[in-house]
N, C-alpha and C positions, 0 to 999 in steps of 0.2 A: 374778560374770561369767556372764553367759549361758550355754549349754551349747554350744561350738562344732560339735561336732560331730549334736548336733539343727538348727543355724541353717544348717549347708550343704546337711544334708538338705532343711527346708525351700525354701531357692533354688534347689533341683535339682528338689522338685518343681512349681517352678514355671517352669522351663525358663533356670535363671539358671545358667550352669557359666564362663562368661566374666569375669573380672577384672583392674585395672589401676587402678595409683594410685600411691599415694607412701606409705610406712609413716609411722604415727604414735604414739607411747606411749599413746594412751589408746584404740587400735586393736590393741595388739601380739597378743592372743589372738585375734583376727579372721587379723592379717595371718600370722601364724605356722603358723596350721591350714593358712590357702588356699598357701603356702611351701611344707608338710611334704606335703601330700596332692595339691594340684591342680597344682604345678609348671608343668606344660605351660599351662595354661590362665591363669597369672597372670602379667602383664603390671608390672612393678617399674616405671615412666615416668619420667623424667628431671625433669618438676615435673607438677603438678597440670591445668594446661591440656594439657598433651602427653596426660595420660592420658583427659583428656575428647575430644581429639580421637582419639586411637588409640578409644575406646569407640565415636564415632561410625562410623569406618569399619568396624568389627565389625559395627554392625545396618546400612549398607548393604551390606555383603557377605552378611549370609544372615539378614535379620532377626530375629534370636534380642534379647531385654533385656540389655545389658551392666553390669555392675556397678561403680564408683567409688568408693575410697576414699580418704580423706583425712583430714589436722589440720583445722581450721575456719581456720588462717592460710593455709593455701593457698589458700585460697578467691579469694582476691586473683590469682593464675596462672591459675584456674577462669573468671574474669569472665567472659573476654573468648569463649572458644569458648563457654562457656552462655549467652551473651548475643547472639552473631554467628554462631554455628554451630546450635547444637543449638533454641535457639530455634525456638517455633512460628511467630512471622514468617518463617524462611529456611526449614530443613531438616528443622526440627520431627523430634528425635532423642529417642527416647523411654532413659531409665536411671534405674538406681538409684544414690542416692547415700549411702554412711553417710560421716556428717563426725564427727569428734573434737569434743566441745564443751570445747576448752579455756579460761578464764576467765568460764565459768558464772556469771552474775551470783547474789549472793546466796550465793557460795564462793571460797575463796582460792587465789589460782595469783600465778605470777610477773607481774610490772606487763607485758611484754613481750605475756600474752597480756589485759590486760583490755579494752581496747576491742573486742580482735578477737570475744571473748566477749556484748560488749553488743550490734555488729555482727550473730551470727551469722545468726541468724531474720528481722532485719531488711533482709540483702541478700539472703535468701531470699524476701521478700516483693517487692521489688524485682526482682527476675527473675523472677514469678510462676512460684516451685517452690512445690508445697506441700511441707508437711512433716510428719513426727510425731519427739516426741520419745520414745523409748526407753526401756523399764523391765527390770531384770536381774527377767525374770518368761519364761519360756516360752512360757507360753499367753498369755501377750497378745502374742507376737514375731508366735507364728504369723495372729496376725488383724490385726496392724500389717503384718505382709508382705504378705498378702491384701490389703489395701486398695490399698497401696502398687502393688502387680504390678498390680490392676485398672484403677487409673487411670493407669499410666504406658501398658498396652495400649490404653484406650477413645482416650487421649487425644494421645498420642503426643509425651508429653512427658515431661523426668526431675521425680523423684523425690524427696527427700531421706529417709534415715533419719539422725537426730541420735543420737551419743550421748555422754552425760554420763560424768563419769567412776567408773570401775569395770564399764560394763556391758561391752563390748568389749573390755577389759585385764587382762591377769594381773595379783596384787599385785606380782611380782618381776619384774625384767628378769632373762631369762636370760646369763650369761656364755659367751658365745663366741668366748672364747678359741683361737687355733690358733699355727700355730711357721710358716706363711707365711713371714713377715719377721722376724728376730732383733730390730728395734726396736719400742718403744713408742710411743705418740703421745707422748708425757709426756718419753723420755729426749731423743727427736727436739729437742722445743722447748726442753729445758734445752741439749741442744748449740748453740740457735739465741743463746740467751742469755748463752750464754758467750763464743762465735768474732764477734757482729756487736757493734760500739760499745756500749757503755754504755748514750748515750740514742737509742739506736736505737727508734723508734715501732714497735709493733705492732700488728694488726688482728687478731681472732683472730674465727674465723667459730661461727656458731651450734651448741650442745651440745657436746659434750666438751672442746673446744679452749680455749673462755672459760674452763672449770672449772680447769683444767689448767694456764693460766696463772697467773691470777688466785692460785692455790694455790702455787704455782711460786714468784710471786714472796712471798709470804710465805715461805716456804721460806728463801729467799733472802735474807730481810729487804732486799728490793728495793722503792722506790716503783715504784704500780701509775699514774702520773701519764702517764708514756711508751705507756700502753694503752687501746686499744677494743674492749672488749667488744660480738661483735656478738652481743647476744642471740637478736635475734630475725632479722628480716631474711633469711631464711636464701638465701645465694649472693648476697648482696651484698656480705658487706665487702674482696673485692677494690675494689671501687667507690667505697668510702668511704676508702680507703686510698688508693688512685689520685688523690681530691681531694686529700686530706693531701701527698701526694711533689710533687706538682704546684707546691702552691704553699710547701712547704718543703722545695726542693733542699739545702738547707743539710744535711739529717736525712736519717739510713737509713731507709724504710719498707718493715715487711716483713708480708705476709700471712700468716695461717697458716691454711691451707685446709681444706677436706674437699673427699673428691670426688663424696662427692650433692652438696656445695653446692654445688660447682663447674659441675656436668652439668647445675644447676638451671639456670643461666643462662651457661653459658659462653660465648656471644656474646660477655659483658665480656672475652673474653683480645683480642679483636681491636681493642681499644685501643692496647696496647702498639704495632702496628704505624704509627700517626699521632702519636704523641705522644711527646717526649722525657720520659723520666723515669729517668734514669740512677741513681738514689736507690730507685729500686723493685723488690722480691723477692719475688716470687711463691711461697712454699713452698705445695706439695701434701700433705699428712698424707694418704696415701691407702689406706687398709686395706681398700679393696672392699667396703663395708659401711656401709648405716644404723644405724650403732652406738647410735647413742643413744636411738634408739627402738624396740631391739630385735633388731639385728643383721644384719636379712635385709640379701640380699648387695643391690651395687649394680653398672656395669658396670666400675667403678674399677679393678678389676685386667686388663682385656680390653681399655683402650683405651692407645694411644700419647702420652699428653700430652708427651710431651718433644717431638713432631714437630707439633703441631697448634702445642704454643707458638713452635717453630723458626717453624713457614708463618705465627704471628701477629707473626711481629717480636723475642719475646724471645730475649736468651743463653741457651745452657744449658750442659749438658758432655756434650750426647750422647744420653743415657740416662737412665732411671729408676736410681738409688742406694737401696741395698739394705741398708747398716751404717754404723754409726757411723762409721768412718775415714773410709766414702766422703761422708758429708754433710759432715765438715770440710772435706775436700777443694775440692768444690763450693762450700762455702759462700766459702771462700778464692779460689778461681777466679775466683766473680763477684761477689763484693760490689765490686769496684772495676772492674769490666768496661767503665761506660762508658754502661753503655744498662737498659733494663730487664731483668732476669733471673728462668728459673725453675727451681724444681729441683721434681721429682716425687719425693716420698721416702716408699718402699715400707714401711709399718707393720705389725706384724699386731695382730689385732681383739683386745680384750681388756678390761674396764671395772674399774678401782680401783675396790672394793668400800668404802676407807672416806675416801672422797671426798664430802664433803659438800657439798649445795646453795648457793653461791653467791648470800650475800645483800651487799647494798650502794644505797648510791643511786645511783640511776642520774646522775642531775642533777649530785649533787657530780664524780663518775666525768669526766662528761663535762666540766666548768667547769677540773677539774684537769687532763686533759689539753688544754682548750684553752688554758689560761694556760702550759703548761709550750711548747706550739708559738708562742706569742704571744713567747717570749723567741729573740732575734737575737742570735748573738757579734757584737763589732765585730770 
Protein backbone atom coordinates (compact mmCIF):
# COMPACT_ATOMS: atom_id res chain seq x y z
CA UNK A 1 0.00 0.00 0.00
CA UNK A 2 1.21 3.42 -0.64
CA UNK A 3 2.45 5.37 2.21
CA UNK A 4 -0.86 7.31 3.48
CA UNK A 5 0.56 9.54 5.07
CA UNK A 6 3.20 10.75 2.21
CA UNK A 7 -0.15 10.86 -0.23
CA UNK A 8 -2.03 13.58 2.00
CA UNK A 9 1.08 15.32 2.21
CA UNK A 10 1.32 15.24 -1.42
CA UNK A 11 -2.67 16.54 -1.87
CA UNK A 12 -1.98 19.21 0.63
CA UNK A 13 0.68 20.35 -1.24
CA UNK A 14 -1.21 20.68 -3.97
CA UNK A 15 -4.05 22.61 -2.35
CA UNK A 16 -6.32 19.32 -2.08
CA UNK A 17 -7.61 19.26 1.91
CA UNK A 18 -11.31 18.83 0.84
CA UNK A 19 -12.92 15.12 0.72
CA UNK A 20 -16.10 13.20 0.23
CA UNK A 21 -17.36 9.77 -1.02
CA UNK A 22 -18.43 6.62 0.04
CA UNK A 23 -15.71 4.04 1.67
CA UNK A 24 -14.76 1.21 -0.19
CA UNK A 25 -12.29 -2.01 0.86
CA UNK A 26 -9.88 -1.49 -1.66
CA UNK A 27 -9.82 2.24 -0.32
CA UNK A 28 -9.89 1.34 3.43
CA UNK A 29 -6.17 2.80 4.06
CA UNK A 30 -7.01 5.99 1.98
CA UNK A 31 -10.43 6.26 3.80
CA UNK A 32 -9.21 5.47 7.30
CA UNK A 33 -6.12 8.11 7.23
CA UNK A 34 -8.68 11.02 5.78
CA UNK A 35 -11.36 9.50 9.03
CA UNK A 36 -8.51 9.50 11.72
CA UNK A 37 -6.65 12.92 10.70
CA UNK A 38 -8.89 15.26 8.51
CA UNK A 39 -12.25 14.61 10.26
CA UNK A 40 -13.60 17.90 9.68
CA UNK A 41 -12.74 18.04 6.19
CA UNK A 42 -14.18 14.57 5.20
CA UNK A 43 -17.48 14.34 3.81
CA UNK A 44 -18.83 10.42 4.36
CA UNK A 45 -22.10 10.97 1.36
CA UNK A 46 -24.94 8.94 1.35
CA UNK A 47 -23.94 7.29 -2.29
CA UNK A 48 -21.51 8.36 -4.82
CA UNK A 49 -23.46 10.96 -6.96
CA UNK A 50 -24.54 12.93 -3.62
CA UNK A 51 -20.67 13.14 -3.06
CA UNK A 52 -19.83 14.32 -6.60
CA UNK A 53 -22.46 16.81 -6.27
CA UNK A 54 -21.52 17.93 -2.37
CA UNK A 55 -17.65 18.23 -4.37
CA UNK A 56 -19.18 20.39 -6.84
CA UNK A 57 -20.61 23.01 -4.50
CA UNK A 58 -17.13 23.04 -2.67
CA UNK A 59 -15.29 24.56 -5.80
CA UNK A 60 -18.23 26.93 -6.38
CA UNK A 61 -17.93 28.10 -3.02
CA UNK A 62 -14.24 28.92 -2.91
CA UNK A 63 -12.53 27.32 -5.79
CA UNK A 64 -10.19 25.10 -4.07
CA UNK A 65 -9.84 20.97 -6.23
CA UNK A 66 -12.12 18.65 -4.26
CA UNK A 67 -11.35 15.20 -3.80
CA UNK A 68 -13.83 11.88 -4.53
CA UNK A 69 -13.69 8.67 -3.66
CA UNK A 70 -15.14 5.60 -4.48
CA UNK A 71 -15.69 1.60 -5.36
CA UNK A 72 -15.66 1.55 -9.16
CA UNK A 73 -19.53 0.15 -8.66
CA UNK A 74 -20.57 3.32 -7.59
CA UNK A 75 -19.66 4.70 -10.44
CA UNK A 76 -23.09 3.85 -11.75
CA UNK A 77 -24.73 6.76 -8.82
CA UNK A 78 -21.57 9.03 -10.32
CA UNK A 79 -23.07 9.04 -14.03
CA UNK A 80 -25.39 11.09 -13.76
CA UNK A 81 -23.85 14.56 -11.85
CA UNK A 82 -20.37 13.76 -14.01
CA UNK A 83 -22.26 13.72 -16.99
CA UNK A 84 -25.03 16.59 -16.32
CA UNK A 85 -23.42 18.58 -13.68
CA UNK A 86 -19.77 18.55 -13.52
CA UNK A 87 -19.36 18.14 -17.09
CA UNK A 88 -17.47 20.60 -19.44
CA UNK A 89 -20.69 21.18 -21.51
CA UNK A 90 -22.71 22.73 -18.14
CA UNK A 91 -20.51 23.68 -15.14
CA UNK A 92 -17.31 22.31 -16.16
CA UNK A 93 -16.43 21.15 -12.33
CA UNK A 94 -12.86 20.40 -12.22
CA UNK A 95 -11.93 17.08 -9.25
CA UNK A 96 -10.05 14.35 -8.35
CA UNK A 97 -11.26 11.15 -8.42
CA UNK A 98 -9.70 7.78 -6.92
CA UNK A 99 -12.04 4.86 -7.71
CA UNK A 100 -11.48 1.24 -6.25
CA UNK A 101 -10.68 -1.07 -9.32
CA UNK A 102 -12.76 -3.78 -8.30
CA UNK A 103 -12.86 -6.88 -10.84
CA UNK A 104 -9.77 -5.87 -12.61
CA UNK A 105 -9.88 -7.82 -15.65
CA UNK A 106 -7.03 -10.44 -15.86
CA UNK A 107 -7.70 -10.99 -11.72
CA UNK A 108 -10.22 -12.81 -9.70
CA UNK A 109 -12.96 -10.98 -7.56
CA UNK A 110 -16.54 -11.97 -6.87
CA UNK A 111 -18.91 -12.37 -10.29
CA UNK A 112 -20.96 -9.31 -8.76
CA UNK A 113 -17.90 -7.11 -9.48
CA UNK A 114 -16.77 -8.42 -13.20
CA UNK A 115 -18.52 -6.46 -15.57
CA UNK A 116 -18.33 -3.41 -13.46
CA UNK A 117 -14.33 -4.20 -13.54
CA UNK A 118 -14.33 -4.64 -17.52
CA UNK A 119 -16.76 -1.30 -17.52
CA UNK A 120 -14.36 0.74 -15.50
CA UNK A 121 -11.93 2.76 -17.94
CA UNK A 122 -14.45 2.25 -20.43
CA UNK A 123 -17.12 4.62 -18.97
CA UNK A 124 -14.22 6.67 -18.13
CA UNK A 125 -13.64 7.18 -21.66
CA UNK A 126 -17.23 7.75 -22.30
CA UNK A 127 -17.38 10.84 -20.04
CA UNK A 128 -14.15 12.03 -21.28
CA UNK A 129 -12.27 11.79 -17.84
CA UNK A 130 -8.93 10.81 -18.27
CA UNK A 131 -7.26 8.82 -16.27
CA UNK A 132 -4.04 7.04 -14.75
CA UNK A 133 -3.92 3.93 -13.24
CA UNK A 134 -1.98 3.69 -9.87
CA UNK A 135 1.29 1.81 -8.74
CA UNK A 136 1.87 0.94 -4.81
CA UNK A 137 5.30 3.07 -5.80
CA UNK A 138 5.68 6.68 -4.18
CA UNK A 139 7.52 8.35 -6.60
CA UNK A 140 5.66 7.74 -9.34
CA UNK A 141 2.14 8.87 -6.94
CA UNK A 142 3.89 12.03 -6.72
CA UNK A 143 4.29 12.66 -10.72
CA UNK A 144 0.72 10.84 -11.31
CA UNK A 145 -0.71 13.58 -8.90
CA UNK A 146 1.22 16.30 -10.70
CA UNK A 147 -0.27 15.43 -13.84
CA UNK A 148 -3.40 14.71 -12.43
CA UNK A 149 -3.74 18.37 -10.36
CA UNK A 150 -2.28 20.15 -13.69
CA UNK A 151 -4.92 19.19 -15.93
CA UNK A 152 -7.91 19.09 -13.77
CA UNK A 153 -6.56 23.27 -13.10
CA UNK A 154 -5.64 23.97 -16.97
CA UNK A 155 -8.77 22.27 -17.92
CA UNK A 156 -11.39 22.54 -15.50
CA UNK A 157 -12.45 19.27 -15.49
CA UNK A 158 -12.28 15.98 -12.90
CA UNK A 159 -9.75 13.65 -12.89
CA UNK A 160 -9.63 10.06 -12.26
CA UNK A 161 -6.99 8.30 -10.22
CA UNK A 162 -7.63 4.36 -10.46
CA UNK A 163 -6.71 2.05 -8.00
CA UNK A 164 -6.10 -1.60 -8.25
CA UNK A 165 -6.17 -3.77 -5.55
CA UNK A 166 -3.57 -3.41 -2.62
CA UNK A 167 -2.49 0.13 -3.43
CA UNK A 168 -5.06 2.09 -1.39
CA UNK A 169 -5.85 -0.85 1.19
CA UNK A 170 -4.60 -2.33 4.19
CA UNK A 171 -4.26 -6.23 3.93
CA UNK A 172 -6.67 -6.51 7.31
CA UNK A 173 -9.96 -4.90 8.02
CA UNK A 174 -9.75 -3.57 11.23
CA UNK A 175 -12.40 -4.67 13.79
CA UNK A 176 -14.45 -2.09 15.34
CA UNK A 177 -16.00 -3.60 17.65
CA UNK A 178 -17.88 -1.37 20.38
CA UNK A 179 -20.86 -2.27 23.23
CA UNK A 180 -23.40 0.69 21.51
CA UNK A 181 -26.01 -1.88 21.22
CA UNK A 182 -26.04 -5.37 23.17
CA UNK A 183 -26.89 -7.09 19.68
CA UNK A 184 -25.16 -8.46 16.75
CA UNK A 185 -26.16 -8.32 13.22
CA UNK A 186 -25.97 -12.19 13.15
CA UNK A 187 -27.94 -12.78 16.62
CA UNK A 188 -30.59 -9.99 15.25
CA UNK A 189 -31.28 -12.25 11.91
CA UNK A 190 -31.15 -15.62 13.71
CA UNK A 191 -34.11 -14.03 15.99
CA UNK A 192 -35.74 -13.08 12.52
CA UNK A 193 -35.50 -16.60 11.60
CA UNK A 194 -36.96 -18.02 14.21
CA UNK A 195 -40.19 -15.59 15.29
CA UNK A 196 -41.26 -15.07 11.21
CA UNK A 197 -42.91 -18.44 9.28
CA UNK A 198 -40.83 -20.94 8.19
CA UNK A 199 -40.92 -20.08 4.45
CA UNK A 200 -40.82 -16.66 5.05
CA UNK A 201 -38.65 -14.95 1.86
CA UNK A 202 -35.73 -13.01 2.68
CA UNK A 203 -33.72 -10.23 1.02
CA UNK A 204 -30.65 -9.61 2.63
CA UNK A 205 -28.75 -6.47 1.43
CA UNK A 206 -25.05 -6.04 0.15
CA UNK A 207 -21.87 -7.21 2.61
CA UNK A 208 -22.19 -8.64 5.85
CA UNK A 209 -25.87 -9.42 5.93
CA UNK A 210 -25.74 -11.97 2.70
CA UNK A 211 -22.76 -13.63 4.65
CA UNK A 212 -24.49 -13.94 7.82
CA UNK A 213 -27.28 -15.40 6.41
CA UNK A 214 -26.26 -17.44 3.90
CA UNK A 215 -24.00 -19.04 6.92
CA UNK A 216 -27.07 -18.90 9.31
CA UNK A 217 -28.89 -21.02 7.41
CA UNK A 218 -26.24 -23.57 7.14
CA UNK A 219 -26.03 -23.40 10.71
CA UNK A 220 -29.37 -24.20 10.79
CA UNK A 221 -29.42 -26.84 8.20
CA UNK A 222 -32.00 -24.65 6.67
CA UNK A 223 -32.75 -24.57 2.68
CA UNK A 224 -31.20 -21.19 1.50
CA UNK A 225 -34.25 -21.65 -1.49
CA UNK A 226 -36.49 -19.01 0.65
CA UNK A 227 -33.20 -16.26 -0.05
CA UNK A 228 -31.78 -13.29 -2.17
CA UNK A 229 -28.73 -12.62 -1.75
CA UNK A 230 -28.31 -9.05 -2.74
CA UNK A 231 -24.67 -9.04 -3.64
CA UNK A 232 -24.11 -6.56 -5.24
CA UNK A 233 -26.71 -3.81 -5.93
CA UNK A 234 -26.05 -2.05 -2.80
CA UNK A 235 -29.49 -0.19 -1.43
CA UNK A 236 -31.64 -2.05 -3.56
CA UNK A 237 -32.82 -5.09 -2.23
CA UNK A 238 -35.63 -3.30 -0.34
CA UNK A 239 -36.70 -2.98 -4.11
CA UNK A 240 -36.20 -6.40 -5.17
CA UNK A 241 -38.10 -7.53 -2.18
CA UNK A 242 -41.03 -5.06 -2.68
CA UNK A 243 -41.42 -6.97 -6.30
CA UNK A 244 -41.39 -10.47 -4.58
CA UNK A 245 -44.35 -9.30 -1.73
CA UNK A 246 -46.08 -7.59 -4.34
CA UNK A 247 -46.82 -10.39 -6.37
CA UNK A 248 -46.65 -13.06 -3.57
CA UNK A 249 -48.95 -11.88 -0.89
CA UNK A 250 -49.45 -15.41 -0.09
CA UNK A 251 -45.42 -15.21 1.69
CA UNK A 252 -43.93 -13.14 4.40
CA UNK A 253 -41.20 -10.94 2.78
CA UNK A 254 -38.69 -9.56 4.94
CA UNK A 255 -35.59 -7.25 4.27
CA UNK A 256 -32.57 -7.23 6.02
CA UNK A 257 -31.19 -3.86 5.67
CA UNK A 258 -28.09 -1.82 6.43
CA UNK A 259 -28.28 1.66 6.78
CA UNK A 260 -25.48 2.99 4.32
CA UNK A 261 -27.67 0.86 2.03
CA UNK A 262 -30.59 2.21 3.02
CA UNK A 263 -29.29 6.18 3.03
CA UNK A 264 -27.95 5.06 -0.39
CA UNK A 265 -31.30 5.17 -1.86
CA UNK A 266 -33.86 5.80 0.64
CA UNK A 267 -36.31 7.31 -1.67
CA UNK A 268 -37.47 3.48 -2.09
CA UNK A 269 -39.11 3.76 1.74
CA UNK A 270 -41.76 5.95 -0.02
CA UNK A 271 -43.23 3.16 -1.75
CA UNK A 272 -44.64 1.66 1.19
CA UNK A 273 -46.92 4.78 1.18
CA UNK A 274 -48.87 3.95 -2.44
CA UNK A 275 -48.72 0.40 -2.33
CA UNK A 276 -50.51 -2.36 -0.43
CA UNK A 277 -48.07 -4.94 0.81
CA UNK A 278 -49.35 -6.12 3.95
CA UNK A 279 -46.69 -9.25 3.58
CA UNK A 280 -43.66 -6.76 3.72
CA UNK A 281 -40.91 -6.08 6.69
CA UNK A 282 -38.60 -3.83 6.28
CA UNK A 283 -35.66 -4.75 9.06
CA UNK A 284 -32.98 -2.16 9.54
CA UNK A 285 -29.61 -3.92 10.81
CA UNK A 286 -28.31 -0.53 11.71
CA UNK A 287 -24.84 -0.23 13.44
CA UNK A 288 -23.94 3.27 12.17
CA UNK A 289 -21.16 2.07 10.13
CA UNK A 290 -19.80 0.99 6.71
CA UNK A 291 -18.72 -2.09 8.19
CA UNK A 292 -17.86 -4.02 5.65
CA UNK A 293 -15.56 -2.06 4.09
CA UNK A 294 -14.06 -0.82 6.97
CA UNK A 295 -16.02 0.68 9.54
CA UNK A 296 -15.97 4.27 9.08
CA UNK A 297 -19.10 5.48 10.68
CA UNK A 298 -22.10 6.36 8.61
CA UNK A 299 -25.15 8.90 9.76
CA UNK A 300 -27.24 5.53 10.91
CA UNK A 301 -27.16 6.20 14.35
CA UNK A 302 -28.08 10.21 14.04
CA UNK A 303 -31.17 9.82 11.99
CA UNK A 304 -34.91 8.78 13.09
CA UNK A 305 -35.95 6.05 10.70
CA UNK A 306 -38.80 4.93 12.67
CA UNK A 307 -40.43 8.54 11.92
CA UNK A 308 -39.36 9.00 8.28
CA UNK A 309 -40.98 5.27 7.83
CA UNK A 310 -44.10 6.41 9.99
CA UNK A 311 -44.38 9.83 7.39
CA UNK A 312 -43.62 6.95 4.39
CA UNK A 313 -46.69 4.85 5.31
CA UNK A 314 -45.10 1.81 7.14
CA UNK A 315 -46.28 0.24 10.80
CA UNK A 316 -43.89 0.28 13.36
CA UNK A 317 -43.83 0.41 17.27
CA UNK A 318 -42.65 3.72 17.77
CA UNK A 319 -39.06 3.47 18.08
CA UNK A 320 -35.70 2.21 17.36
CA UNK A 321 -35.33 -1.49 19.44
CA UNK A 322 -32.37 -1.76 21.25
CA UNK A 323 -32.25 -5.95 22.52
CA UNK A 324 -33.33 -9.10 21.82
CA UNK A 325 -36.67 -9.17 23.80
CA UNK A 326 -37.54 -5.84 22.15
CA UNK A 327 -37.10 -7.27 18.51
CA UNK A 328 -39.44 -10.36 19.31
CA UNK A 329 -41.58 -8.00 20.53
CA UNK A 330 -41.95 -5.90 17.46
CA UNK A 331 -41.44 -8.65 15.29
CA UNK A 332 -44.81 -10.21 16.87
CA UNK A 333 -46.55 -6.67 16.87
CA UNK A 334 -46.26 -6.41 13.10
CA UNK A 335 -45.86 -9.28 11.17
CA UNK A 336 -49.56 -9.56 11.12
CA UNK A 337 -50.39 -5.75 11.24
CA UNK A 338 -52.06 -5.53 8.15
CA UNK A 339 -49.83 -3.14 5.98
CA UNK A 340 -46.19 -2.91 5.35
CA UNK A 341 -44.04 -2.72 8.42
CA UNK A 342 -40.55 -1.51 9.78
CA UNK A 343 -38.57 -1.95 12.49
CA UNK A 344 -35.04 -0.22 12.98
CA UNK A 345 -32.96 -2.55 15.09
CA UNK A 346 -30.18 -0.86 16.82
CA UNK A 347 -26.84 -3.34 16.33
CA UNK A 348 -23.30 -2.65 17.41
CA UNK A 349 -20.32 -2.71 14.88
CA UNK A 350 -18.34 -5.67 15.10
CA UNK A 351 -17.08 -8.44 12.10
CA UNK A 352 -16.90 -12.48 12.84
CA UNK A 353 -13.46 -13.00 12.19
CA UNK A 354 -13.93 -16.72 11.01
CA UNK A 355 -16.76 -16.02 8.61
CA UNK A 356 -15.80 -17.01 5.36
CA UNK A 357 -16.36 -15.67 1.83
CA UNK A 358 -19.51 -16.80 0.41
CA UNK A 359 -19.09 -18.79 -2.58
CA UNK A 360 -22.26 -20.24 -4.62
CA UNK A 361 -23.89 -19.72 -7.88
CA UNK A 362 -25.37 -17.23 -8.43
CA UNK A 363 -27.91 -18.61 -11.28
CA UNK A 364 -28.76 -21.88 -9.41
CA UNK A 365 -29.28 -19.37 -6.08
CA UNK A 366 -31.64 -17.42 -7.98
CA UNK A 367 -33.57 -20.47 -10.35
CA UNK A 368 -34.14 -22.12 -6.69
CA UNK A 369 -35.63 -19.26 -5.23
CA UNK A 370 -37.80 -18.57 -8.16
CA UNK A 371 -39.23 -22.04 -8.34
CA UNK A 372 -39.80 -22.21 -4.51
CA UNK A 373 -42.06 -18.69 -5.21
CA UNK A 374 -43.43 -20.17 -8.40
CA UNK A 375 -45.30 -22.89 -5.94
CA UNK A 376 -49.13 -21.68 -4.68
CA UNK A 377 -51.04 -23.70 -1.76
CA UNK A 378 -54.46 -24.51 -3.03
Amino acid sequence: MLEQKFVFKQLANHGVTFFTGVPDSYLNGFCNYVLNNFPERNIIAANEGNAVAIASGHYFACKELPFVYMQNSGMGNALNPLASLADQNVYSVPMLLLIGWRGQPGGKDHPQHVLQGEMTLKLLKLLHIPYTILEDDNEKFVKDLEGAVEFCTENRQPYALIAPKGVMADSEKADNRDKAYPMSREEAIEILLEYMPKDTVYAATTGRATRELFFLREKRNETKAHDFLNVGAMGHASSVALGIALERQNRKVVVLDGDSALMMHMGAMTMASKLDVPNYMHVLLNNGAHESVGGQPSAGHCVDFTKIAEACGYATVGKAIENKRALIEAIETLKDCGKASFIDCRIHKGLRRRLPPIVFSHREAIDALMDDLAYLPE
